[in-house]
FIBATOR-898689 format. One line per field, with one value per residue (C-alpha): residue number from 1; residue in one letter; chain; x, y, z negated. Coordinates in Angstrom, 3 decimals. Each point is the difference from the previous one (the first is absolute). Layout:
<sites>
i: NUM, ...
aa: A, ...
ch: A, ...
x: X, ...
y: Y, ...
z: Z, ...
</sites>
This chain:
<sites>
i: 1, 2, 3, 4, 5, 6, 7, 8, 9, 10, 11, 12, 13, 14, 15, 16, 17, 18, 19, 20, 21, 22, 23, 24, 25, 26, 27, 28, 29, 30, 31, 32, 33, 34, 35, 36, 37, 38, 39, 40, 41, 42, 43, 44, 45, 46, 47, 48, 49, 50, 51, 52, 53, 54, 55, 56, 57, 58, 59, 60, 61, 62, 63, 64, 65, 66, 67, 68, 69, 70, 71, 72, 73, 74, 75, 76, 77, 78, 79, 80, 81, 82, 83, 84, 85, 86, 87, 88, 89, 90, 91, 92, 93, 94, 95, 96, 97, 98, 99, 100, 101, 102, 103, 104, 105, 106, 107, 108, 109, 110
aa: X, X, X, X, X, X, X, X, X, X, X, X, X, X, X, X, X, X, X, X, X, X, X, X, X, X, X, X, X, X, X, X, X, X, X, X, X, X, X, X, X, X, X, X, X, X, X, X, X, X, X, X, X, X, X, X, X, X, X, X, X, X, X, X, X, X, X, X, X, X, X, X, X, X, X, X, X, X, X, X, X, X, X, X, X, X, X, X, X, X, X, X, X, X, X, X, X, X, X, X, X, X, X, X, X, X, X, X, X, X
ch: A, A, A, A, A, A, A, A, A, A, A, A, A, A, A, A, A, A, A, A, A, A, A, A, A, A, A, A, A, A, A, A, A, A, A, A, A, A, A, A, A, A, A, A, A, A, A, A, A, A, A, A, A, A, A, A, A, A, A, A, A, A, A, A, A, A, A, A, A, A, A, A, A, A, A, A, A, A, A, A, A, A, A, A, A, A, A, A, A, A, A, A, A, A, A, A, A, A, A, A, A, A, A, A, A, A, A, A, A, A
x: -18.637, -3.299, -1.088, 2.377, 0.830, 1.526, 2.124, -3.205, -1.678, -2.575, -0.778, 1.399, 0.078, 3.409, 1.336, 0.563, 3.666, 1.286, 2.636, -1.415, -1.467, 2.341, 2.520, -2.210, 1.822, -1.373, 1.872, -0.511, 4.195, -0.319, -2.308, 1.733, 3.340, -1.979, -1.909, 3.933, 1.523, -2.624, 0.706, 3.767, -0.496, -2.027, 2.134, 2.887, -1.362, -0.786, 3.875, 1.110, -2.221, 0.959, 3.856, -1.015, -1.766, 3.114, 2.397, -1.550, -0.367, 3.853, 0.531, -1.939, 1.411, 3.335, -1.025, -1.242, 3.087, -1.174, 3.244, -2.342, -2.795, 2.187, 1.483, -3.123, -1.429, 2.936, -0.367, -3.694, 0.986, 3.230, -2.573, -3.234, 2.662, 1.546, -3.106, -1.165, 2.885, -1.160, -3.094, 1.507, -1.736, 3.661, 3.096, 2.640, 2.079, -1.800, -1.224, 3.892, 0.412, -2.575, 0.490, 3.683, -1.144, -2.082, 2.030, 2.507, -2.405, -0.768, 3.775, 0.609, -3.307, 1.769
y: 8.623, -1.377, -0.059, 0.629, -0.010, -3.459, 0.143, -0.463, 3.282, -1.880, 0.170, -2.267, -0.464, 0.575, -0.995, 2.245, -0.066, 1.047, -1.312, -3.366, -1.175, 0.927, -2.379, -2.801, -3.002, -3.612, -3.172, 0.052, -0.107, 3.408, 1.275, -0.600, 1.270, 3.330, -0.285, 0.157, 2.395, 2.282, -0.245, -0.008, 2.874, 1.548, -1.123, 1.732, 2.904, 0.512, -0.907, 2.340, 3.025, 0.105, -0.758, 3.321, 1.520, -0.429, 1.028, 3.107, 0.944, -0.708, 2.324, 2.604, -0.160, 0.291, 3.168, 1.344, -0.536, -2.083, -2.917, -1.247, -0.868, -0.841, -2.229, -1.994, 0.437, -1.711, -2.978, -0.289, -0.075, -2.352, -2.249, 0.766, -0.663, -3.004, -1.628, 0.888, -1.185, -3.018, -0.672, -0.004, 3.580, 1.535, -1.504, -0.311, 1.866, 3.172, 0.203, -0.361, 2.863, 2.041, -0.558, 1.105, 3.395, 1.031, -1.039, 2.184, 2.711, 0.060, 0.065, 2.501, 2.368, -0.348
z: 22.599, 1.446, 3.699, 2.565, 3.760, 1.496, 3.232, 1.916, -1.182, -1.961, -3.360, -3.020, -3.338, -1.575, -3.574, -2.400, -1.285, -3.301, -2.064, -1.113, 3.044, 2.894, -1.055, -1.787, -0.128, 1.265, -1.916, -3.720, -0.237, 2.099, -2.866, -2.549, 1.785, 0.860, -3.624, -1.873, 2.143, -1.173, -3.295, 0.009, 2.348, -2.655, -3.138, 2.182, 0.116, -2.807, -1.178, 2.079, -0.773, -3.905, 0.680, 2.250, -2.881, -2.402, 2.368, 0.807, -3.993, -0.785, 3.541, -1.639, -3.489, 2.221, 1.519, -3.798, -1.490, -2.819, -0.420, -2.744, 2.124, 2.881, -1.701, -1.479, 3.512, 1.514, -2.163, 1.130, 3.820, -0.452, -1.609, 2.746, 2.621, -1.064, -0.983, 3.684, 1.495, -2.386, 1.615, 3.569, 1.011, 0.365, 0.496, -3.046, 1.916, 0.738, -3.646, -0.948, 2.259, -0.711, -3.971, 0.548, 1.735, -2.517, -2.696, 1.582, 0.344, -3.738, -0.755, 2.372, -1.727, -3.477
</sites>
């Protein structure tokens, strides 16, 4: 940010804050807490984008028609979802759900 007005009118110096350093934690156990939640957040993310990824292809092979592809498509998300639900990035439940809808989908396309 750089300098800034206090209360008092007068001129100070104030912190720049981005991502890193507005929330920097003190203890080492509050680094390392901060340090893994990063990375799951990250390995979560990235879980979730490619069971997006799949699901979106088997919706569009829906929309085309193509049972053939549907069908190999389905099989790719029943597996991207369950192996997310896996991990702990969905719940079991919701990727039971959401594997039953589009395997309804597909049977409904044929």
């Amino acid at each position: 940010m750089g300098p800034g007005l206090d209360p008092s009118g007068a001129l100070s110096y104030v912190p720049a804050l981005d991502e890193e350093t507005s929330r920097v934690a003190t203890h080492k156990s509050a680094q390392k807490r901060a340090r893994q939640s990063r990375d799951r957040r990250d390995r979560n993310h990235q879980v979730l984008s490619r069971v997006r990824t799949v699901v979106k292809g088997l919706r569009k092979a829906i929309e085309g028609g193509d049972a053939e592809a549907a069908g190999s498509q389905l099989r790719a998300a029943e597996r991207e979802l369950r192996k997310a639900a896996g991990k702990g990035v969905i719940p079991r439940r919701r990727a039971s759900r959401s594997v039953a809808r589009l395997a309804k989908a597909v049977h409904r396309a044929r």
